[in-house]
Structures are given as C-alpha cells and as structure tokens.
N, C-alpha and C positions, 0 to 999 in steps of 0.2 A: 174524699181523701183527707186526713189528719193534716194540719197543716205544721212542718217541722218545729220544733220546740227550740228556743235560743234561750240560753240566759244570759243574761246582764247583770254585770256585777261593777256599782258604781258609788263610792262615798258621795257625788256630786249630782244632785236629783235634777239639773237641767241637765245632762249628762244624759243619764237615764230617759227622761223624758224625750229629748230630738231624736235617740239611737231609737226608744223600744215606736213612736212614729215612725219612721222610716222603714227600718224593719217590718210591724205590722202591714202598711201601706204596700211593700213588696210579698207579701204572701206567708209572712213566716207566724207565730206565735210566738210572743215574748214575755216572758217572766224576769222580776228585775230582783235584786239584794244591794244594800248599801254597802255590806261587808264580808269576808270569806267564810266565817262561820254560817252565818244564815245560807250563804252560798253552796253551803256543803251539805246544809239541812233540808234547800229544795232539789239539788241533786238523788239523795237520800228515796224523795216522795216521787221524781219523776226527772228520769235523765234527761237532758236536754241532747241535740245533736249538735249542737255549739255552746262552748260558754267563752264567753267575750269579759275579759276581765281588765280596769285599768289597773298598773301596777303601782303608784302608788296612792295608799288604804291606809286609813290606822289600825294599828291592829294588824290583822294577817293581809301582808301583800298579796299584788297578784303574784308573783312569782312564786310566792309560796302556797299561793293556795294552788297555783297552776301544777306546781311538783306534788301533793297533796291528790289534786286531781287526777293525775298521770299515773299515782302509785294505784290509785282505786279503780281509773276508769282508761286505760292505758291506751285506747284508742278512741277517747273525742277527742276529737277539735277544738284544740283554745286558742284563741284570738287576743291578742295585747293589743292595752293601748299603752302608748309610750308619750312622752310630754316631745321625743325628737325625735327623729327617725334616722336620723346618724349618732345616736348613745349607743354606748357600748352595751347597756340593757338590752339592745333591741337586739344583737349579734346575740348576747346570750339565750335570750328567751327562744331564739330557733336553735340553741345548742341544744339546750333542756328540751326541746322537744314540742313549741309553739308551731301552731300550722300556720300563722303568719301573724300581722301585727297594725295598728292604726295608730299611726302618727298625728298627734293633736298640735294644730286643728285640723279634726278629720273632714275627710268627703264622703258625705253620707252613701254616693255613688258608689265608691268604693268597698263601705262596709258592706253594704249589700251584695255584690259581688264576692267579695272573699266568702261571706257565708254561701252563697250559690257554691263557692266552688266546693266549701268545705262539704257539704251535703254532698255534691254530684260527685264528689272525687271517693275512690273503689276503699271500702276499709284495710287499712292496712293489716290486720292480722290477713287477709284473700291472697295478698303477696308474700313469692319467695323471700326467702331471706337475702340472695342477694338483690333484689329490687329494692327491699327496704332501705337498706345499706345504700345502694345509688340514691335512693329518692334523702336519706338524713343528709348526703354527701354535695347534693344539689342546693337543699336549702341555707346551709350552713356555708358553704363555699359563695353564693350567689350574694348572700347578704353581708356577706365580709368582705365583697367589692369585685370577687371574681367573676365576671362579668363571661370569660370567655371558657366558662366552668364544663357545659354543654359540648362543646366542638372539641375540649381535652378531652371528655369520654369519648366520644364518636371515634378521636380517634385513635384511642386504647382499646374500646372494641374492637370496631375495625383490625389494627395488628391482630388482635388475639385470636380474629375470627380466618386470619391469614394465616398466619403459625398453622392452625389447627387445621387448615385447609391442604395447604403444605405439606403436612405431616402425612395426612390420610394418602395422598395421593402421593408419596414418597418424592419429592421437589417437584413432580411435574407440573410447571406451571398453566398449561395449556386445562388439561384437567381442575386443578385446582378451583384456578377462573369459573369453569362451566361449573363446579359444583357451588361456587360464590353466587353464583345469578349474573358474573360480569364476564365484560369481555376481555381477553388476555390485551390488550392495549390498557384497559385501565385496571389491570393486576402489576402491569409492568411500572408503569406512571406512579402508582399510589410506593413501592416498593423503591422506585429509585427516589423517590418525594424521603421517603422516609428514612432512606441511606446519609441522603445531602442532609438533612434536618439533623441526625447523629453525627455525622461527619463536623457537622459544622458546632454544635455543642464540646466535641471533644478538642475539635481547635482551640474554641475558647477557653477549657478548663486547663489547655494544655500551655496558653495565650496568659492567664492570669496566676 
C-alpha cells in the first residue's frame, strides 16, 4: 500500500526537517517546499492528502497559498502552523477553511495525529450539504472558544426532531415518544426542560 503523501511547506529548513522525521517515522510520505510557489508546483506533479503549511513565508503566505489551494483543490486538508494558538489567524484560518492548525512550539505528537485524522476523516464533497454546514459550524465555533458548541446542536436537533415528531403524530405525545425511540417519561422531561429554559430566557429579556 502507497504510503499517504503530505506536503510541507516551510521557509525554516529545521522546521522541515523535525516535521518531515516525524511524519516519515509514522508512516506517512513527505515532500517539503520552502515557499508557496514551489508548493503549488509540487502539488501540480502529485497531490498530496495533506499540505501543512506555516503562515508566515516570504512571499506567498500560508494563508494565501492555503486560499489558492482551496480554490484549486477544494477538498485537501490544510494544516497551519501558527507562531500562537490564541491569534486571531488561527480563528481565521478555520473560517477560510483549515482543517486544523499547529501552534509553535509544536508537538510532534500531535502533528501526526491531526494528519491521521485528516486522512481517516470521510472527504467532504461524500457529505450532505447539511453535514457540511454542521461540520464548517463546529470548527469555527469551537476554536472561537465555544466550547459548549456540540451540546447547542444536540439540542437543536433534538427540538427539531420533536416538533417533527409531534407533528406526524398530530400532538400525540404517547405516539410521538415511540416513534423518537423514547419513552413518554423522557419526551415529557426533555419538553418541560425546554419550556423552563424559554420561560426563563423571556424573564430575562423581559428583566433587562
């Protein structure tokens, strides 16, 4: 089996040299470029399934070789390295569409992992368009600090999956339940949970 192709793309050749060790050592194949142009031109010869790029380069950034990248190959995987992992660059680079990012001084641990993940993880053109949308909404949300981004959808799902349950079964909640997969105990619970939560939101707007 071929073993996955990375690039690295890095003005800093000690840089290049720990990342493309590392990487090697874990299974992967890596090809390296000191600048975005060369980067575009081994792209060109032989797409990689990750390019790892730090953002700042002379010459063409990573961020712009990364937008560059996205317009041509709209579904690899680019990985930033960022000089801080609390810069506003790093929020951006998963607005623009980074599949995640490595904070210097990195952990070589970790780079290796995010490329596992990026590899193992399903290509994105395979998903609906609303999974996409959940999945840009997850990244973007999480790394701007909302932390509790996950448990809001569940339970916006959820609601929506109640409404619609509801609906079919004309209010019957007894029905409804059985068609949820739950038991009418915790259709009533999740329902009066979710009454006090609105209830208690319009106090406050009603309050300030």
């Amino acid at each position: 089996m071929d073993k996955p192709l990375i690039l690295l793309v890095d003005d800093d050749s000690s840089i290049r040299w720990v990342l493309s060790k590392a990487l090697s050592n874990a299974g992967f194949k890596v090809i390296a470029a000191d600048n975005g142009q060369d980067a575009l031109k081994l792209m060109e010869k032989d797409l990689p399934k990750v390019l790892i790029t730090d953002v700042q380069m002379p010459g063409m950034s990573g961020l712009e070789l990364m937008e560059t990248t996205k317009n041509r190959y709209p579904h690899l995987p680019v990985v930033i390295i960022t000089a801080n992992a609390d810069t506003q660059m790093a929020v951006e680079s998963h607005q623009i569409g980074a599949f995640d990012y490595l904070p210097k001084p990195f952990d070589l641990h970790q780079a290796v992992s995010i490329c596992q993940k990026a590899i193992a993880l399903e290509n994105p053109q395979e998903l609906a368009p609303w999974q996409e949308q959940i999945q840009k909404t997850l990244m973007a949300e999480y790394h701007q600090g909302n932390q509790s981004i996950l448990a809001d959808l569940q339970t916006e799902f959820e609601q929506f999956m109640v409404k619609q349950a509801l609906d079919l079964c004309q209010g019957h909640k007894q029905k409804a339940a059985k068609l949820l997969g739950w038991g009418r105990n915790t259709l009533t619970r999740k329902l009066q949970s979710w009454q006090a939560a609105e209830q208690k939101l319009q106090n406050n707007n009603e309050g300030g």
